[in-house]
N, C-alpha and C positions, 0 to 999 in steps of 0.2 A: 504494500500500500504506500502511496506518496505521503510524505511526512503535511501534520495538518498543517495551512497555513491562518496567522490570523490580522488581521489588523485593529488600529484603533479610529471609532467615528466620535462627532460631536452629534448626543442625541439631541441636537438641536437645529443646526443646518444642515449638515450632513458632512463635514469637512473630514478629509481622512487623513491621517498621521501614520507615521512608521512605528511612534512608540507614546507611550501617556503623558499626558503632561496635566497640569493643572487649570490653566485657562486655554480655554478656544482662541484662535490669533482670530480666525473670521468673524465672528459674530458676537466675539468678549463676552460668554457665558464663564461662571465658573463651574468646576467640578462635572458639565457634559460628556465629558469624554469616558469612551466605553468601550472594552477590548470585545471583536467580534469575530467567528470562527468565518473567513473566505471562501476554505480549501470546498470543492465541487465535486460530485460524484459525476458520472460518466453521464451525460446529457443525454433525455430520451426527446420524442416529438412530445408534443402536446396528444398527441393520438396515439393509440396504438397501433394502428399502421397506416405510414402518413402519407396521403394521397400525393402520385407525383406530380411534379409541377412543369413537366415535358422541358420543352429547349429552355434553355439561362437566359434572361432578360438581354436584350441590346441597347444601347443608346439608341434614340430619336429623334429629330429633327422636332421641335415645339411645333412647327405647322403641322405634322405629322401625327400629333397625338392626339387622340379621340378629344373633342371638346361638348361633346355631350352632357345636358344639363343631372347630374346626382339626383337620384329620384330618391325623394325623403321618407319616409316612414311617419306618419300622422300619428299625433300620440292624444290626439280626441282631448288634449289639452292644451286651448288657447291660449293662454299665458306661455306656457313652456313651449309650444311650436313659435312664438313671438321669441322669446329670448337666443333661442338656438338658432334661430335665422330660417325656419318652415319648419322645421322635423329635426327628426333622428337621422343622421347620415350614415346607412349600409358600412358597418366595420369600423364605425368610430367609437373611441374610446370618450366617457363622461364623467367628470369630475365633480361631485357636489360637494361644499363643506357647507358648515354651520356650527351654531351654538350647541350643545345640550339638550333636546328637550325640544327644538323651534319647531319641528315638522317635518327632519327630513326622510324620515323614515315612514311617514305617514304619505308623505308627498308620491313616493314613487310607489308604495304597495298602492296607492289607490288608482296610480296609473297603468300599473301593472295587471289590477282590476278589470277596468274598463280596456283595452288594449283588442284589437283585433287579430293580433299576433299572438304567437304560443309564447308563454314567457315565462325563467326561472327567473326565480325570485328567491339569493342566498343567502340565509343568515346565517351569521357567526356570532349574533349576539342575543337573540331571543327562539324559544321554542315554537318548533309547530303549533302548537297549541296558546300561544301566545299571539301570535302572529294571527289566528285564525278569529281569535278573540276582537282584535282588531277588525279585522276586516269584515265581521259582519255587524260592525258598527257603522264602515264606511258604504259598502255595498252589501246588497243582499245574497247574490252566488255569482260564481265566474268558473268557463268551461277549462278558462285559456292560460289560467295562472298558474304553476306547481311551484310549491316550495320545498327548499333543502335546506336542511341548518345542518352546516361543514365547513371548516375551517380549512380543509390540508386538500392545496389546489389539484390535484392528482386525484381523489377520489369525485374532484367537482367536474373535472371532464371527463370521467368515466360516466358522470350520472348526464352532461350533456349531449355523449353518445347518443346514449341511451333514449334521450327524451328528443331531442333532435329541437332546440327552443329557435325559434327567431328574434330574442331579444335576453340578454341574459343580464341584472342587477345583482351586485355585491354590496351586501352590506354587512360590514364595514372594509377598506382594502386594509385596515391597519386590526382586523382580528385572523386574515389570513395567512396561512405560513407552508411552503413547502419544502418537501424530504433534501430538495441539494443545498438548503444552507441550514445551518447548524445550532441556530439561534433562537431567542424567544421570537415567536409574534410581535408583533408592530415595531418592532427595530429596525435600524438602517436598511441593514440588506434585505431582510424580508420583504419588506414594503419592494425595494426596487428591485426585485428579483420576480416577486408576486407579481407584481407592473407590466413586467416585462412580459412573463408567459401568457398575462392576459391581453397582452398588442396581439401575439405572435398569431395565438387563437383568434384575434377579433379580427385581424388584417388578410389571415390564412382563408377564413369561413366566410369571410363578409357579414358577421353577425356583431350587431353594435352591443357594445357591453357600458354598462352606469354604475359607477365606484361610488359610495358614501365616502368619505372620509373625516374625520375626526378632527379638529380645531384645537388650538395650543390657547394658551391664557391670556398671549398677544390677537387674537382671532386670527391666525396664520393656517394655514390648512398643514397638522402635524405629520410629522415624516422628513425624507429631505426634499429639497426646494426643485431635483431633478423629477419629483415625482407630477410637477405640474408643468414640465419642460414633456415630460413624455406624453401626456394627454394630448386629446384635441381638443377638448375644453374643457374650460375650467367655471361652473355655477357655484355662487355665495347667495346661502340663504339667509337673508337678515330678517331682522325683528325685535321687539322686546315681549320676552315670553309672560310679561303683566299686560301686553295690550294683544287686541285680537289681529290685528292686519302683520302680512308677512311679503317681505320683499325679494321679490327671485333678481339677483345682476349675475351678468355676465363677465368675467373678468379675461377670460382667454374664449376664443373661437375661431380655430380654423377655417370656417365654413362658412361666418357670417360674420355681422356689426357685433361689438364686444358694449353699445350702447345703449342696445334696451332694457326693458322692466319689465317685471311682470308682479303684481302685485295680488294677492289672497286674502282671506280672512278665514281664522280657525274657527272652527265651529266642531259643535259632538259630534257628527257626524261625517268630518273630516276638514278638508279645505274648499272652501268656492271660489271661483277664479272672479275678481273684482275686475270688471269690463269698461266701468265709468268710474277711475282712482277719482276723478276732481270733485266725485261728489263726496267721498268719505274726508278730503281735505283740505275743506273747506266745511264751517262751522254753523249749523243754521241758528240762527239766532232773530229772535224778534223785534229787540231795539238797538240803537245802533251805537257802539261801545268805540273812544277813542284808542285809537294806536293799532287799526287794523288796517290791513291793504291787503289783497287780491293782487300778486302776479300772476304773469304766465310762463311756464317753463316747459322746456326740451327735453323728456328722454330718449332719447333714440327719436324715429320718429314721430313719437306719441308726444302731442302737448297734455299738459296737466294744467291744471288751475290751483293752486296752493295758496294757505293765507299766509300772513307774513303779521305773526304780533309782537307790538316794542311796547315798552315801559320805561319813560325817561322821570326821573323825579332826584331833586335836589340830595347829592350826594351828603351821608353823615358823616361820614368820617373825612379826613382831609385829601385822600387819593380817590377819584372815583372810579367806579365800579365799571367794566364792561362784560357783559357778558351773552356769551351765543350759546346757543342749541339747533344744530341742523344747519349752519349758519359759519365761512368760514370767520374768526375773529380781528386776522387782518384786516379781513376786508370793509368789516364793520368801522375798525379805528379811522382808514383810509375816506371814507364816505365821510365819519363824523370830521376829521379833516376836514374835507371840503365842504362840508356845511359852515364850519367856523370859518374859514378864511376867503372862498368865494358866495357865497349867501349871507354872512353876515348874520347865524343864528349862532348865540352863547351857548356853548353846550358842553363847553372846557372842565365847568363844576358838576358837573350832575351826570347821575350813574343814568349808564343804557341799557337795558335787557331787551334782549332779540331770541325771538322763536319763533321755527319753521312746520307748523303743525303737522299731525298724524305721524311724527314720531322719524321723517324722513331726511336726507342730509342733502342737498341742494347745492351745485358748482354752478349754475347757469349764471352768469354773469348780465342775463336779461331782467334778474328778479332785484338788481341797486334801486331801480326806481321808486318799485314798490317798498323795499327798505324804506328808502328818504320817506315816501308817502307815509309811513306807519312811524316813522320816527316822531317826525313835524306832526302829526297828529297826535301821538302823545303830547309833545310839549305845548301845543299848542290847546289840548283838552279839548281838541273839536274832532268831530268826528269825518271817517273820510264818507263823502255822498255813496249812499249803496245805488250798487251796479255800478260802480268803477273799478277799474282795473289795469294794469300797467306792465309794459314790457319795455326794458331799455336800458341800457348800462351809462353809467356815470364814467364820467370822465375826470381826470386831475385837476380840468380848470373850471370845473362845473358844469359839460354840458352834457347833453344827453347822447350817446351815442348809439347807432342801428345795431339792430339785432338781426340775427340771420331767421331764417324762414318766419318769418313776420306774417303775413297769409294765414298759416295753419295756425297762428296763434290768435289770431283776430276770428278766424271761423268756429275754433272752439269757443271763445269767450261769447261770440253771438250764442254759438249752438245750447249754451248753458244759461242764456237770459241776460246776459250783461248787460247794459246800456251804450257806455261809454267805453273806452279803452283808450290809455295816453301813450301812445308809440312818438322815435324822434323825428323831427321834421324832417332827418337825413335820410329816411328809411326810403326804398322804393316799393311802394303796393300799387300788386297789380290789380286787384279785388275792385269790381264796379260794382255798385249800387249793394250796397250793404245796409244789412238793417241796425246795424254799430254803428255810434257817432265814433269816428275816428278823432282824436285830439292830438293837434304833433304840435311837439314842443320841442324848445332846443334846449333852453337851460332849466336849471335846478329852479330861479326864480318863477319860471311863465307856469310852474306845475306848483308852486305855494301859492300863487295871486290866483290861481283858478280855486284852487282845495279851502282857501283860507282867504281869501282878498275880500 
């Protein structure tokens, strides 16, 4: 027998050393590092007997290679055919992480569910009997789903033989382990070794495979960082598991935009995919409270409507206060800037609180206007006129500057009952005869003398 070989990983990014040390050089963790057996047994196929694969690949000429559009796989869930770019793509591999607890495990048994496809469905962390407990909370029966609870990937494609699935889910890729490494479960190599036998299968069969995986304390997806380098994408389920709505992003996608959303709400009986997010994020209310404004914002191609509520009030202590929720904090000081020094509002002593409701975090740099509107509405203790609403970024000398697809933001805001909308005078809209008062403005002032003059 070859002498065993072993090396040292950081269980934390995955950095590998020749011998132990005390700190990580890459990622300055202390005490990560963890000696793990390499040495390999004599590699089999993924199959027992592996179909051949006739003549060796040639090179191609790029005009030369099939450009035929990937016919996706419908997963009879809108949300998630939005995020993934239409479907499931024949032999790809899918990455989901998340928090504890958020849904992700509910998410894909109940896709799994509904699915037209024959589908394994493997766990590593709960019983048949658990698993089944669930699902006839979420669905009542299904012909097309088999479960297996197995850990050790060797006996998991002997049962894929066996059942012949067209979509196959793991859950979790960090409870599986197999016989050619030598180590516990969810460690370095395991995971990247596990990773790997499951491309080799997903890419060999053409059968798409969906990995759960597990989240670190930084909300990092645990394992090494190669393990979302080998996917073809990579889905972040967020949430806060005290509120009901749940956020699907995309952070990696081979195959489409890495910019949509897809948004849920938990409920007993599983998750329902939330079709119109602007009405859950935005607050009905009957009289009209100051320091609130109505932006419009970009995910992907989906506009949203979002409220945007400040709270300005004379600071007690001698430093004031700023603070954001959903909201970056730069960007807040940077505005409150420009309010003090090109508008001429005092706002040097007095604490700011900014929040971006239904719990979501917002980069659109369309939603400054509505800031400024919710701010000056606080301080000013007036309220903003209901049915206004604003798209438009602020600039460093105070003016208003264009926001891109402006259109799609003006037809959601009609489509949802808005009256008015204050876009910048720079913008160009192509939209005729709209039942929106369009209002374009250029500076920070022509939007107070309207709100407040």
């Amino acid at each position: 027998m070859s002498k065993v070989k072993t090396s040292f990983f950081c269980q934390n990014c995955g950095t590998q050393y020749a011998k132990w040390q005390g700190q990580c050089n890459a990622c300055k963790e202390w005490n990560t590092i963890a000696e793990e057996i390499i040495q390999k047994q004599e590699k089999v196929a993924w199959k027992s007997e592996p179909t051949p694969t006739g003549k060796a690949p040639r090179p191609l000429k790029i005009n030369e290679i099939d450009s035929a559009q990937e016919i996706r796989m419908d997963t009879t869930d809108g949300e998630l055919n939005r995020v993934l770019g239409g479907g499931i793509v024949p032999g790809s591999l899918t990455l989901l992480g998340g928090e504890p607890g958020i849904g992700k495990s509910t998410l894909l048994l109940q896709i799994s569910l509904k699915l037209p496809y024959k589908t394994l469905y493997v766990s590593g962390e709960e019983s048949q009997k658990q698993i089944k407990m669930r699902a006839e909370r979420i669905t009542p029966d299904s012909d097309n789903c088999y479960i297996l609870t197995e850990t050790k990937t060797q006996n998991i494609f002997k049962q894929i033989e066996a059942i012949q699935p067209e979509i196959v889910i793991i859950d979790s890729i960090q409870t599986l382990h197999t016989d050619y490494i030598e180590s516990t479960a969810g460690s370095i190599s395991q995971i990247r070794e596990t990773t790997a036998e499951l491309i080799k299968f997903a890419k060999e069969t053409n059968i798409p495979v969906i990995l759960i995986g597990h989240i670190t304390k930084d909300g990092n997806i645990a394992g090494p960082k190669i393990l979302e380098h080998m996917v073809d994408t990579v889905l972040q389920f967020e949430g806060d598991r005290n509120h009901v709505y749940r956020i699907l992003r995309s952070l990696k996608n081979r195959f489409g935009s890495t910019a949509e959303l897809g948004i849920y709400e938990m409920l007993g009986s599983g998750l329902r995919e939330v079709s119109n997010p602007s009405e859950i994020l935005i607050s009905h209310k009957d009289e009209e409270m100051s320091g609130t404004a109505i932006a419009t914002t970009m995910e992907g191609m989906r506009p949203l409507m979002i409220e945007i509520q400040s709270l300005v009030s004379t600071a007690v202590y001698g430093t004031p206060q700023r603070s954001t929720t959903g909201y970056n904090a730069k960007r807040l000081n940077m505005i409150l800037a420009v309010l003090e020094k090109r508008a001429g509002f005092r706002l040097g002593a007095k604490d700011v609180f900014l929040n971006v409701t239904g719990g979501i975090s917002v980069d659109d740099p369309a939603i400054d206007l509505a800031v400024v509107a919710a701010i000056l509405s606080s301080n000013e203790d007036i309220p903003v006129t209901k049915g206004f609403c604003f798209a438009g970024e602020v600039g460093l000398s105070g003016e208003i500057r264009p926001v891109n697809r402006v259109d799609q933001r003006i037809q959601e805001a009609e489509k949802l009952g808005f009256n008015t909308i204050f876009v910048s005078r720079y913008n160009k809209i192509a939209l005729k005869n709209t039942g929106i008062k369009i209002e374009l403005v250029a500076k920070i002032e022509d939007v107070a003398s309207i709100l407040f003059g």
